[in-house]
C-alpha positions as CSV (number, residue, x, y, z in Angstrom):
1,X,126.9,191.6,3.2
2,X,124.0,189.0,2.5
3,X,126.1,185.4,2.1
4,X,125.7,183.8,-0.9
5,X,124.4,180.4,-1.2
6,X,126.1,177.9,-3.6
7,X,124.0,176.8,-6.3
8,X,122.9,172.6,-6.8
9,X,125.3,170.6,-8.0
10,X,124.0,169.4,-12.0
11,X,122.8,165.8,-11.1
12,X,119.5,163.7,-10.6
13,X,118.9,165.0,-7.2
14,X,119.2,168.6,-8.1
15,X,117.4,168.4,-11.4
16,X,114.9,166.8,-9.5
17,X,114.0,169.9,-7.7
18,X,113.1,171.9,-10.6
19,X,109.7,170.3,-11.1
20,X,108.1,168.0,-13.6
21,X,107.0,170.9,-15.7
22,X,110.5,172.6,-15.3
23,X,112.3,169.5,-16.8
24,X,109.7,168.8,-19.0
25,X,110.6,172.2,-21.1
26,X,114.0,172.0,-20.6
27,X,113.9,168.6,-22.3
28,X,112.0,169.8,-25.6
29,X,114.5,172.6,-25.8
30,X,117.7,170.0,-25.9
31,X,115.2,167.6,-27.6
32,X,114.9,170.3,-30.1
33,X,118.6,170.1,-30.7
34,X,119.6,166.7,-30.6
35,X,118.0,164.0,-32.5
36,X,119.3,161.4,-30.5
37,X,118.0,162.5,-27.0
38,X,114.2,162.9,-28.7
39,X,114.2,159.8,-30.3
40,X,115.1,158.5,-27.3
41,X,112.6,159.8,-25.2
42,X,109.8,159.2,-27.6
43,X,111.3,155.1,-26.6
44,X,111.0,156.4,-23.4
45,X,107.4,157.2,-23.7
46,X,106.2,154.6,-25.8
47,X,107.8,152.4,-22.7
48,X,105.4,153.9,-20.3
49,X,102.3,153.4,-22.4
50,X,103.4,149.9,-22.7
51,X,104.9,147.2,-24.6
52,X,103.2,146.8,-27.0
53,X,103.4,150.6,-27.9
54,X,107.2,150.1,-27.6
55,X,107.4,147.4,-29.7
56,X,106.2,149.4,-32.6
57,X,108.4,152.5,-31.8
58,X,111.6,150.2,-32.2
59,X,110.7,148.0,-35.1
60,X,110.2,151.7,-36.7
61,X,113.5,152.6,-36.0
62,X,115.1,149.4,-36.6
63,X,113.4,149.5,-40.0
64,X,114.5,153.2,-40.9
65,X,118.1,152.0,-40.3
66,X,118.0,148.8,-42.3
67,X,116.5,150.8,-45.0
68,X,119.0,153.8,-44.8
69,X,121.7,153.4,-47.8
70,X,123.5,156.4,-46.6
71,X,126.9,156.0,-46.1
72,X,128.3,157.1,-42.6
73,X,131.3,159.0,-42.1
74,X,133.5,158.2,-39.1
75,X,132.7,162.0,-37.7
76,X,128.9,160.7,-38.0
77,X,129.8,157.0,-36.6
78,X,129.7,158.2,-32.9
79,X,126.0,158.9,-33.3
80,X,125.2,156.3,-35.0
81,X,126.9,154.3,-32.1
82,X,124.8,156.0,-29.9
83,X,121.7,155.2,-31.8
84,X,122.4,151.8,-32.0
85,X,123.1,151.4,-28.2
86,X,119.5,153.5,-27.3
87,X,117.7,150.9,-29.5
88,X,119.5,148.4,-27.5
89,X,118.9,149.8,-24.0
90,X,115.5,150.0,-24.5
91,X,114.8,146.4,-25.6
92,X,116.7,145.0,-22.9
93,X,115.7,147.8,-19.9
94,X,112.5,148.3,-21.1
95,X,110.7,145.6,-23.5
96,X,112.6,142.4,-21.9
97,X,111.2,142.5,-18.3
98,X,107.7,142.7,-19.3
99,X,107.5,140.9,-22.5
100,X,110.8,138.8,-23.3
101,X,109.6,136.8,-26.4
102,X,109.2,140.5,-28.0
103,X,112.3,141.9,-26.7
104,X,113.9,138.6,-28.3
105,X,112.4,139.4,-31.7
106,X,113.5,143.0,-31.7
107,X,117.0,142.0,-30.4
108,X,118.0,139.8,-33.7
109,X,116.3,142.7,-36.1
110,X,118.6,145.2,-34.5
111,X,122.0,142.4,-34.6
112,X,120.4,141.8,-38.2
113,X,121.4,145.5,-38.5
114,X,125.1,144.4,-38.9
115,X,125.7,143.5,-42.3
116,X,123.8,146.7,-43.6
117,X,125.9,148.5,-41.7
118,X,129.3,147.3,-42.0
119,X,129.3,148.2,-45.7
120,X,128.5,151.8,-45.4
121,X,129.9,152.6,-42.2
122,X,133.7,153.9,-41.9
123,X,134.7,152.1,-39.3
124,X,138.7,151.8,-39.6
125,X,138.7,150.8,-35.9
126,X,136.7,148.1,-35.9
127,X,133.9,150.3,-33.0
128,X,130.7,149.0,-35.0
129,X,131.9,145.8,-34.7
130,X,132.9,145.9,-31.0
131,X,129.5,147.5,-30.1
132,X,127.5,144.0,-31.6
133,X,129.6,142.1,-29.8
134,X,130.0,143.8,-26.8
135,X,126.2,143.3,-26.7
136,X,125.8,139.6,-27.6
137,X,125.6,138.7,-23.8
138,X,122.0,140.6,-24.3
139,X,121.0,138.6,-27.1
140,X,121.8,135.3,-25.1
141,X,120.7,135.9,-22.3
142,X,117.2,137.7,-24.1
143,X,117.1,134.3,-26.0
144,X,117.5,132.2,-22.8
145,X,114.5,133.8,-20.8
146,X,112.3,133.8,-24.1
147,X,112.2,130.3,-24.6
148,X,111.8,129.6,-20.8
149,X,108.5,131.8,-21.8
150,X,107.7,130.0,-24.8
151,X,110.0,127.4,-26.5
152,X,109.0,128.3,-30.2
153,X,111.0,131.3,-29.5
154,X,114.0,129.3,-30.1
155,X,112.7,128.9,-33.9
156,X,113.4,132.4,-35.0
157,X,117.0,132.8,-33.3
158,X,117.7,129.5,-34.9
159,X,116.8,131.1,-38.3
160,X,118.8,134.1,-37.9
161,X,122.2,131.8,-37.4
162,X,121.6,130.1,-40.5
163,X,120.9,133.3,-42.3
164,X,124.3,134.7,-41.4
165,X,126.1,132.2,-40.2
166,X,129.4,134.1,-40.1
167,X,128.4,137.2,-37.7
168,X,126.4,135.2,-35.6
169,X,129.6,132.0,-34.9
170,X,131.2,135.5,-33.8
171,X,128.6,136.6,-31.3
172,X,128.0,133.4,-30.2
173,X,132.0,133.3,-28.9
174,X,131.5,136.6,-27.4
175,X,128.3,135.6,-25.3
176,X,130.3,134.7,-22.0
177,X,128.0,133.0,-19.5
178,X,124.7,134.3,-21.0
179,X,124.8,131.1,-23.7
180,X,123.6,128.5,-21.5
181,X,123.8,124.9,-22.2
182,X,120.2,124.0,-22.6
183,X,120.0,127.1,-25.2
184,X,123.2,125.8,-27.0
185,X,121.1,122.4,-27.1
186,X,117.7,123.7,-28.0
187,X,119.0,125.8,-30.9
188,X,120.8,122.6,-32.3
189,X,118.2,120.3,-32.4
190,X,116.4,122.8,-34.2
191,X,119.6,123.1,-37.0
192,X,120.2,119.5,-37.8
193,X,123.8,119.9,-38.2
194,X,123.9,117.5,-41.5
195,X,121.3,119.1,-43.3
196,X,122.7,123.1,-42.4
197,X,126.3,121.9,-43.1
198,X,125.1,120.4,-46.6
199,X,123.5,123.7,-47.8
200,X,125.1,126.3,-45.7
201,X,126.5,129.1,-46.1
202,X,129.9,130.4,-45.3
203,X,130.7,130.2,-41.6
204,X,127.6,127.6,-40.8
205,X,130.6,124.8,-39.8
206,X,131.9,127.5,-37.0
207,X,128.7,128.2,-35.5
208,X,127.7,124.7,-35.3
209,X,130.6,123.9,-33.4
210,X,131.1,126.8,-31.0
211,X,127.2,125.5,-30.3
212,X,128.1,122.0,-30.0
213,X,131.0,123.0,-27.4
214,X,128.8,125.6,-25.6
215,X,125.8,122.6,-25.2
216,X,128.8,120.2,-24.0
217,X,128.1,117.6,-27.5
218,X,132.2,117.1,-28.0
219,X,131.7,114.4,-30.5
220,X,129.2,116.3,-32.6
221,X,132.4,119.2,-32.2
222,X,135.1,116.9,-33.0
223,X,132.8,115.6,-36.0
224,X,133.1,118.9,-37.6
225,X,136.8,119.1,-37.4
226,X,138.5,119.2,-41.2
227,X,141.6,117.1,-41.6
228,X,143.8,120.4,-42.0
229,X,142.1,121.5,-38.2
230,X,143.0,117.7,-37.3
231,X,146.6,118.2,-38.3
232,X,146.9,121.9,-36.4
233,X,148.8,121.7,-33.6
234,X,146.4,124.9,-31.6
235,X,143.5,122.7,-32.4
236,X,144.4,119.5,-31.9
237,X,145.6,120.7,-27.9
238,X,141.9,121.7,-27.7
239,X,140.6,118.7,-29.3
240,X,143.0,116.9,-26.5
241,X,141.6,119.3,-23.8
242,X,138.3,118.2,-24.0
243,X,138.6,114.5,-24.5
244,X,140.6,114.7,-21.1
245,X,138.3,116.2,-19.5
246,X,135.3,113.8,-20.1
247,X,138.5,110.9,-19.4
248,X,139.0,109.7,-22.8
249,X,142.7,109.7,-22.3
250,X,143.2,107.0,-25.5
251,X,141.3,109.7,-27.8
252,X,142.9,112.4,-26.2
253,X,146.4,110.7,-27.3
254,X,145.4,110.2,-30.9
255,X,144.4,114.0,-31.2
256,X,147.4,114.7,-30.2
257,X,149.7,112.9,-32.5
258,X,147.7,113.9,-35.1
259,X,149.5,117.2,-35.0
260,X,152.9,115.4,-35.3
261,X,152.2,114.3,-39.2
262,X,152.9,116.9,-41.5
263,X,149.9,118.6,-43.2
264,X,149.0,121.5,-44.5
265,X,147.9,123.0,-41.2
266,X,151.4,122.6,-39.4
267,X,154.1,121.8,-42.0
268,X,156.9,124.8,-41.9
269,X,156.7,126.6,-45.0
270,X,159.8,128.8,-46.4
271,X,159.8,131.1,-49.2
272,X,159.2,130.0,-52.4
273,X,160.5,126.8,-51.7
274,X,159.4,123.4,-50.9
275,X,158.4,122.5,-47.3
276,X,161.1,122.5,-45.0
277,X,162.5,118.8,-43.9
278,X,162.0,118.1,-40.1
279,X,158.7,117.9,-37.9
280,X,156.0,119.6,-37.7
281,X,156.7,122.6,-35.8
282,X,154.6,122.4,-32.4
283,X,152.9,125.3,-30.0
284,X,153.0,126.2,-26.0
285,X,149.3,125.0,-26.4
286,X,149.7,121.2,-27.6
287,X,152.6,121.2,-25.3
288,X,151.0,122.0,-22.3
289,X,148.4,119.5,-23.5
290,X,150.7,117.2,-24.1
291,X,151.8,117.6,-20.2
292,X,148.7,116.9,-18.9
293,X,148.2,113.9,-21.0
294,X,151.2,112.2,-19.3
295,X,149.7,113.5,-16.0
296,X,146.1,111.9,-17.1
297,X,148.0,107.8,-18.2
298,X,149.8,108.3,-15.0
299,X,153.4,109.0,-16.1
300,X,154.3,112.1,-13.9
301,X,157.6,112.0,-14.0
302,X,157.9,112.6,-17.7
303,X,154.8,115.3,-17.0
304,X,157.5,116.9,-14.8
305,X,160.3,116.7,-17.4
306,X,158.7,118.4,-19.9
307,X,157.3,121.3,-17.5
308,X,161.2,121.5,-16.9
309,X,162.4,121.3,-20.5
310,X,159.6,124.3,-21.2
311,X,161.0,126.8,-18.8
312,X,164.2,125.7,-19.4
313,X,163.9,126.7,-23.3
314,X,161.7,129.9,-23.2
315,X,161.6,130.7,-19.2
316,X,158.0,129.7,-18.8
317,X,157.2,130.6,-15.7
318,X,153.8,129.0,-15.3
319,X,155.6,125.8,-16.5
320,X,158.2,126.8,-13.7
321,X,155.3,127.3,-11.2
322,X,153.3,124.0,-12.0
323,X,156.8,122.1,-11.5
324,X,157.5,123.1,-8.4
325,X,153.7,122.6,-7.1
326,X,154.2,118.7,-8.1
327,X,157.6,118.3,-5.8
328,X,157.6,117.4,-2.1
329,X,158.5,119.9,0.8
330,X,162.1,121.6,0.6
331,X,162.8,120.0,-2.5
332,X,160.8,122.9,-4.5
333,X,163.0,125.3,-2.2
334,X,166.0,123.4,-3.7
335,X,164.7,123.6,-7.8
336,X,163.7,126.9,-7.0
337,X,167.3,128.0,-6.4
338,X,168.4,125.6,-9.8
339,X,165.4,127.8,-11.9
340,X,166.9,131.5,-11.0
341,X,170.5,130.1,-11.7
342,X,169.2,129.1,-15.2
343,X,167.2,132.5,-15.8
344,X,170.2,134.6,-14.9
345,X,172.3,132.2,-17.6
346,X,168.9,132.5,-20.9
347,X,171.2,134.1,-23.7
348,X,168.4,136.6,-24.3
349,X,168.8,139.0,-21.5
350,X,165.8,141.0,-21.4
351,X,163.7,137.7,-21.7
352,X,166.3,137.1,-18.2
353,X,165.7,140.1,-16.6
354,X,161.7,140.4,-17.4
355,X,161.5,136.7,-16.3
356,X,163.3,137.5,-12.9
357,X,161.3,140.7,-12.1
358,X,158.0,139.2,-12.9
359,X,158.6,136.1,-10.6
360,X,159.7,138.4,-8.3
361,X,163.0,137.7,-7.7
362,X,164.9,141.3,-7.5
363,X,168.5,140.2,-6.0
364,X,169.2,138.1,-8.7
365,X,167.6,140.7,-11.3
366,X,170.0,143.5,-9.9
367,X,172.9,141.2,-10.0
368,X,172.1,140.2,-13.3
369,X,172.0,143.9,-14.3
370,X,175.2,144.3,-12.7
371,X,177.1,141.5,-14.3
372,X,175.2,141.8,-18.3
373,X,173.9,145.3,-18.6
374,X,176.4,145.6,-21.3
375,X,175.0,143.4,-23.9
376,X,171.8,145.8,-23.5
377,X,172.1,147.2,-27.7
378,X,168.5,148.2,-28.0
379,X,166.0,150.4,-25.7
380,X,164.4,148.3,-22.6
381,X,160.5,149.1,-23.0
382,X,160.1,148.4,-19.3
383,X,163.2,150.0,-17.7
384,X,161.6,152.6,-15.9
385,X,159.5,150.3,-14.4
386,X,161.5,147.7,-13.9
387,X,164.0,150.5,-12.2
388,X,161.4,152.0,-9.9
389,X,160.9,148.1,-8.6
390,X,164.4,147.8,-7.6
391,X,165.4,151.4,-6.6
392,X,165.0,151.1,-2.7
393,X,166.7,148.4,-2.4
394,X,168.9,147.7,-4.7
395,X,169.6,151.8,-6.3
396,X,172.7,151.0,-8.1
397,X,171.7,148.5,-10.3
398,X,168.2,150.5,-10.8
399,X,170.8,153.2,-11.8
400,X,172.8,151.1,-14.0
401,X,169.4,150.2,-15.6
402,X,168.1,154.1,-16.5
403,X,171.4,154.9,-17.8
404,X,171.0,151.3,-20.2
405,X,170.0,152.2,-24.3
């Protein structure tokens, strides 16, 4: 019997083998089929002929999109998802490396796609918006080698942000690293933060200042701080952050208490009533800051009371971790010891027992499932987890925890 011989696996290589004309046919038939794939080769194409061919292809498409009123269905949002992300692949594969300033103008028509889109997309899940700003890196980092090329470039990005203000203070906090410094700089000295503020739009304040903190200009940020942001207790630990960081220490101090007057930003509001008596009620963030304030005027100690008082309260355990870094040899050992006792005592008990897994510290977890496993009244999400973690060595108390609510 004649042995068979196993066919080519279905990838590049294989395909490969069939021959330019072979592919070529088998192409136009799925071409034929599926929208998508020939409009993307026809991208592919126009890439090979050039860019300025390309060019054209994409602000064709871009422009049939922007025009479309049709509303999208979320069985027909996967293509358009797919459409979107072809345009985008072939600015930034195929138009960026051999003319950027191009690429850069095609890359803000296609994010200028967004507010068409969002109104006649169904998009319960939020996907049309994750794809624009799972791209924004591109954008940036399109932006940054275009004005390298030629500085006016910067002009019509800068232009796009004050037209939508909004969308674009949200891609400019997705960009990651791609959002350089010197681009943050350049496209602020093209805004004049006075006049934009003045006659903006919606959202123009938020983009100015996640540009002012990406170009490093912390007093042009703080400048555009309200008094209710002041008073916020989240805001004014970053406002505290920063000034440390640059060694203002007195500034950083007065941002700080700023939180602790009551405003509208951090007074404790009850139902229907008038604002509860008391302080303002504070956050993990401006007490950490807080911390490292003391650290920065040189008080430690206190720096290290509070870092206990935290874990102490809600079993913090990077608190817990930070303490015992900042105490000399054996003595951590000592704390250490003090810091289990404590978890094993927190009222909560799964905040106990998830506290003394994660650390890890699994003898005192299983004895603190064999002394409390009765006040368990509601399921344990991470039982089975936490079980499998302590089964080898310690199987009873694993047991005791899989037979827990």
């Amino acid at each position: 019997m004649a042995r068979r011989v196993a066919p080519k696996r279905l990838n590049a290589a294989g395909l490969t083998g069939l021959g330019a004309d072979r592919l070529g046919v088998l192409l136009m038939e799925a071409a034929d089929a599926d929208p998508l794939l020939k409009r993307r080769l026809r991208l592919v194409l126009a890439a090979e002929a050039g860019p300025d061919l390309l060019a054209l292809e994409l602000d064709k498409r871009i422009a049939t999109v922007a025009a479309s009123r049709a509303r999208v269905s979320w069985r027909k949002r996967p293509d358009l998802l797919r459409d979107l992300d072809s345009l985008r692949r072939a600015v930034v594969e195929d138009l960026a490396p051999a003319a950027p300033v191009m690429a850069l103008e095609r890359m803000i028509a296609w994010f200028d796609l967004f507010r068409g889109l969002a109104v006649r997309v169904k998009d319960q899940r939020g996907d049309l918006a994750a794809a624009f700003e799972a791209a924004s890196p591109d954008l940036w980092a399109l932006a940054d080698a275009a004005v390298r090329v030629e500085a006016a470039a910067a002009d019509r990005l800068t232009a796009a942000i004050e037209a939508q203000p909004l969308e674009y203070a949200r891609w400019i906090g997705a960009a990651d690293e791609a959002l350089t410094l010197d681009l943050a700089r350049a496209l602020l000295d093209r805004m004049d933060p006075v006049v934009s503020l003045a006659v903006g739009a919606r959202g123009t304040r938020t983009a100015i200042r996640r540009l002012a903190d990406r170009a490093g200009d912390l007093d042009l940020w703080l400048s555009l701080a309200t008094p209710e942001e002041r008073g916020a207790p989240d805001f004014a630990a970053a406002a505290a952050r920063r000034l440390l960081a640059v060694g203002r220490v007195g500034e950083a101090r007065q941002a700080l208490e700023a939180a602790l007057k009551p405003s509208a930003a951090n007074r404790r509001f009850t139902f229907g009533r008038s604002p509860a008596a008391g302080p303002p009620p504070l956050t993990p963030a401006w007490e950490a800051a807080s911390i490292d304030l003391l650290e920065a005027e040189g008080r430690k100690a206190e720096a290290q009371d509070l870092r206990w008082a935290m874990f102490e309260r809600d079993l913090s355990a990077p608190a817990l971790r930070t303490y015992l870094s900042r105490l000399p040899d054996f003595d951590d050992v000592e704390a250490l010891d003090r810091a289990l006792a404590h978890a094993a005592t927190h009222a909560d008990f799964e905040t106990a027992l998830g506290f003394l897994m994660d650390w890890p510290a699994h003898r005192e977890s299983a004895a603190l499932i064999e002394r409390r496993i009765h006040e368990v009244r509601t399921p344990l999400p991470l039982k089975a987890d936490w079980a499998a973690r302590l089964a080898q060595k310690y199987p009873d108390a694993a047991d005791r925890l899989l037979a827990a609510p």
